[in-house]
C-alpha distance (Angstrom), angle and dihedral (degrees) to the residues before:
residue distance angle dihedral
X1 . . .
X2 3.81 . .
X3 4.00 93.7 .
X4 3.87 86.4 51.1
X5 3.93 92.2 51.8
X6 3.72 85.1 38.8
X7 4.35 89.4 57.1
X8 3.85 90.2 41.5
X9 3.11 90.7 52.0
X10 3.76 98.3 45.9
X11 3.48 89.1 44.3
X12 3.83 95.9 56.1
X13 3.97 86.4 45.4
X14 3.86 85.1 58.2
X15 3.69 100.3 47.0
X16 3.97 86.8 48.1
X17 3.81 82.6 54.7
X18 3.65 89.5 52.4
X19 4.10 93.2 45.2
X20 3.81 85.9 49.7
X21 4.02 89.1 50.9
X22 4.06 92.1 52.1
X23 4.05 92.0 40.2
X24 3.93 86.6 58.9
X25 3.64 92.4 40.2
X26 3.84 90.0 58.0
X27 3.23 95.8 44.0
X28 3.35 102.5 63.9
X29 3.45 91.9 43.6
X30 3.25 86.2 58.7
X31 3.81 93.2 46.4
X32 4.26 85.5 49.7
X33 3.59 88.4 49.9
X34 3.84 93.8 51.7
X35 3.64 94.5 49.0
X36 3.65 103.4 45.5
X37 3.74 101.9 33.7
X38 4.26 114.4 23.6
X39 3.99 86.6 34.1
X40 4.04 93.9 48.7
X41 3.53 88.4 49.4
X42 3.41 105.3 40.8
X43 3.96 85.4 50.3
X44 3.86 93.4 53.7
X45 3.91 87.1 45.9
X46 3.83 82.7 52.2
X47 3.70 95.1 53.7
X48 3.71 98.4 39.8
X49 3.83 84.6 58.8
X50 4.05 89.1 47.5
X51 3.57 82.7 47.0
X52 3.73 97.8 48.0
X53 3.82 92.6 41.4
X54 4.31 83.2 50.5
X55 3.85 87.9 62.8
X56 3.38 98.7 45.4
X57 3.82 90.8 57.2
X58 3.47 94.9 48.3
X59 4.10 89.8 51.2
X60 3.89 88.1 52.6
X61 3.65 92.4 47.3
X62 3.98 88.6 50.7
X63 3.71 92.2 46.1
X64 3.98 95.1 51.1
X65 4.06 86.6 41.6
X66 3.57 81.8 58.7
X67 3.44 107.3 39.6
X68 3.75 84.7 57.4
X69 3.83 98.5 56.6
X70 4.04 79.4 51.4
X71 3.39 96.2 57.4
X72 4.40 85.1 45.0
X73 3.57 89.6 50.6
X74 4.04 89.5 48.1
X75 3.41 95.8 49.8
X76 3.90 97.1 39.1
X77 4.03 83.6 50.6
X78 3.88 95.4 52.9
X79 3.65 84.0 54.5
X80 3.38 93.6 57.0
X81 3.96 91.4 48.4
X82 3.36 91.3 56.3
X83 3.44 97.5 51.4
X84 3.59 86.5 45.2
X85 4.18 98.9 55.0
């Protein structure tokens, strides 16, 4: 009777061993997974917002540079008008 407790109990600290084997196995394919899929696209999310953000800097530099030449031409045209009247 003891041997046969002995054996089941052997036999459940093997298939713990095995469950141990397979939780370590899926965890690092897990881990893998995480690091060459989620991070890859989570870093070309990143720089598609850098990128995106990039634009939109260079538009609102544009837009001032222009606004300035505007405000030129204005004043440059005023003087004209009053040379004019």
């Amino acid at each position: 009777m003891e041997k046969d407790l002995l054996e089941m109990f052997q036999l459940m600290i093997d298939r713990f061993d095995q469950i141990e084997s397979q939780m370590k196995a899926m965890e690092t394919r897990i881990n893998l997974k995480l690091e060459n899929e989620v991070t890859r696209r989570i870093d070309s999310l990143f720089d598609g917002y850098k990128l995106a953000h990039e634009k939109q800097w260079e538009l609102d530099r544009q837009v001032r540079q222009q606004q300035a030449m505007l405000e030129q031409l204005a004043a440059r045209l005023a003087v004209l008008e009053s040379k004019i009247a």
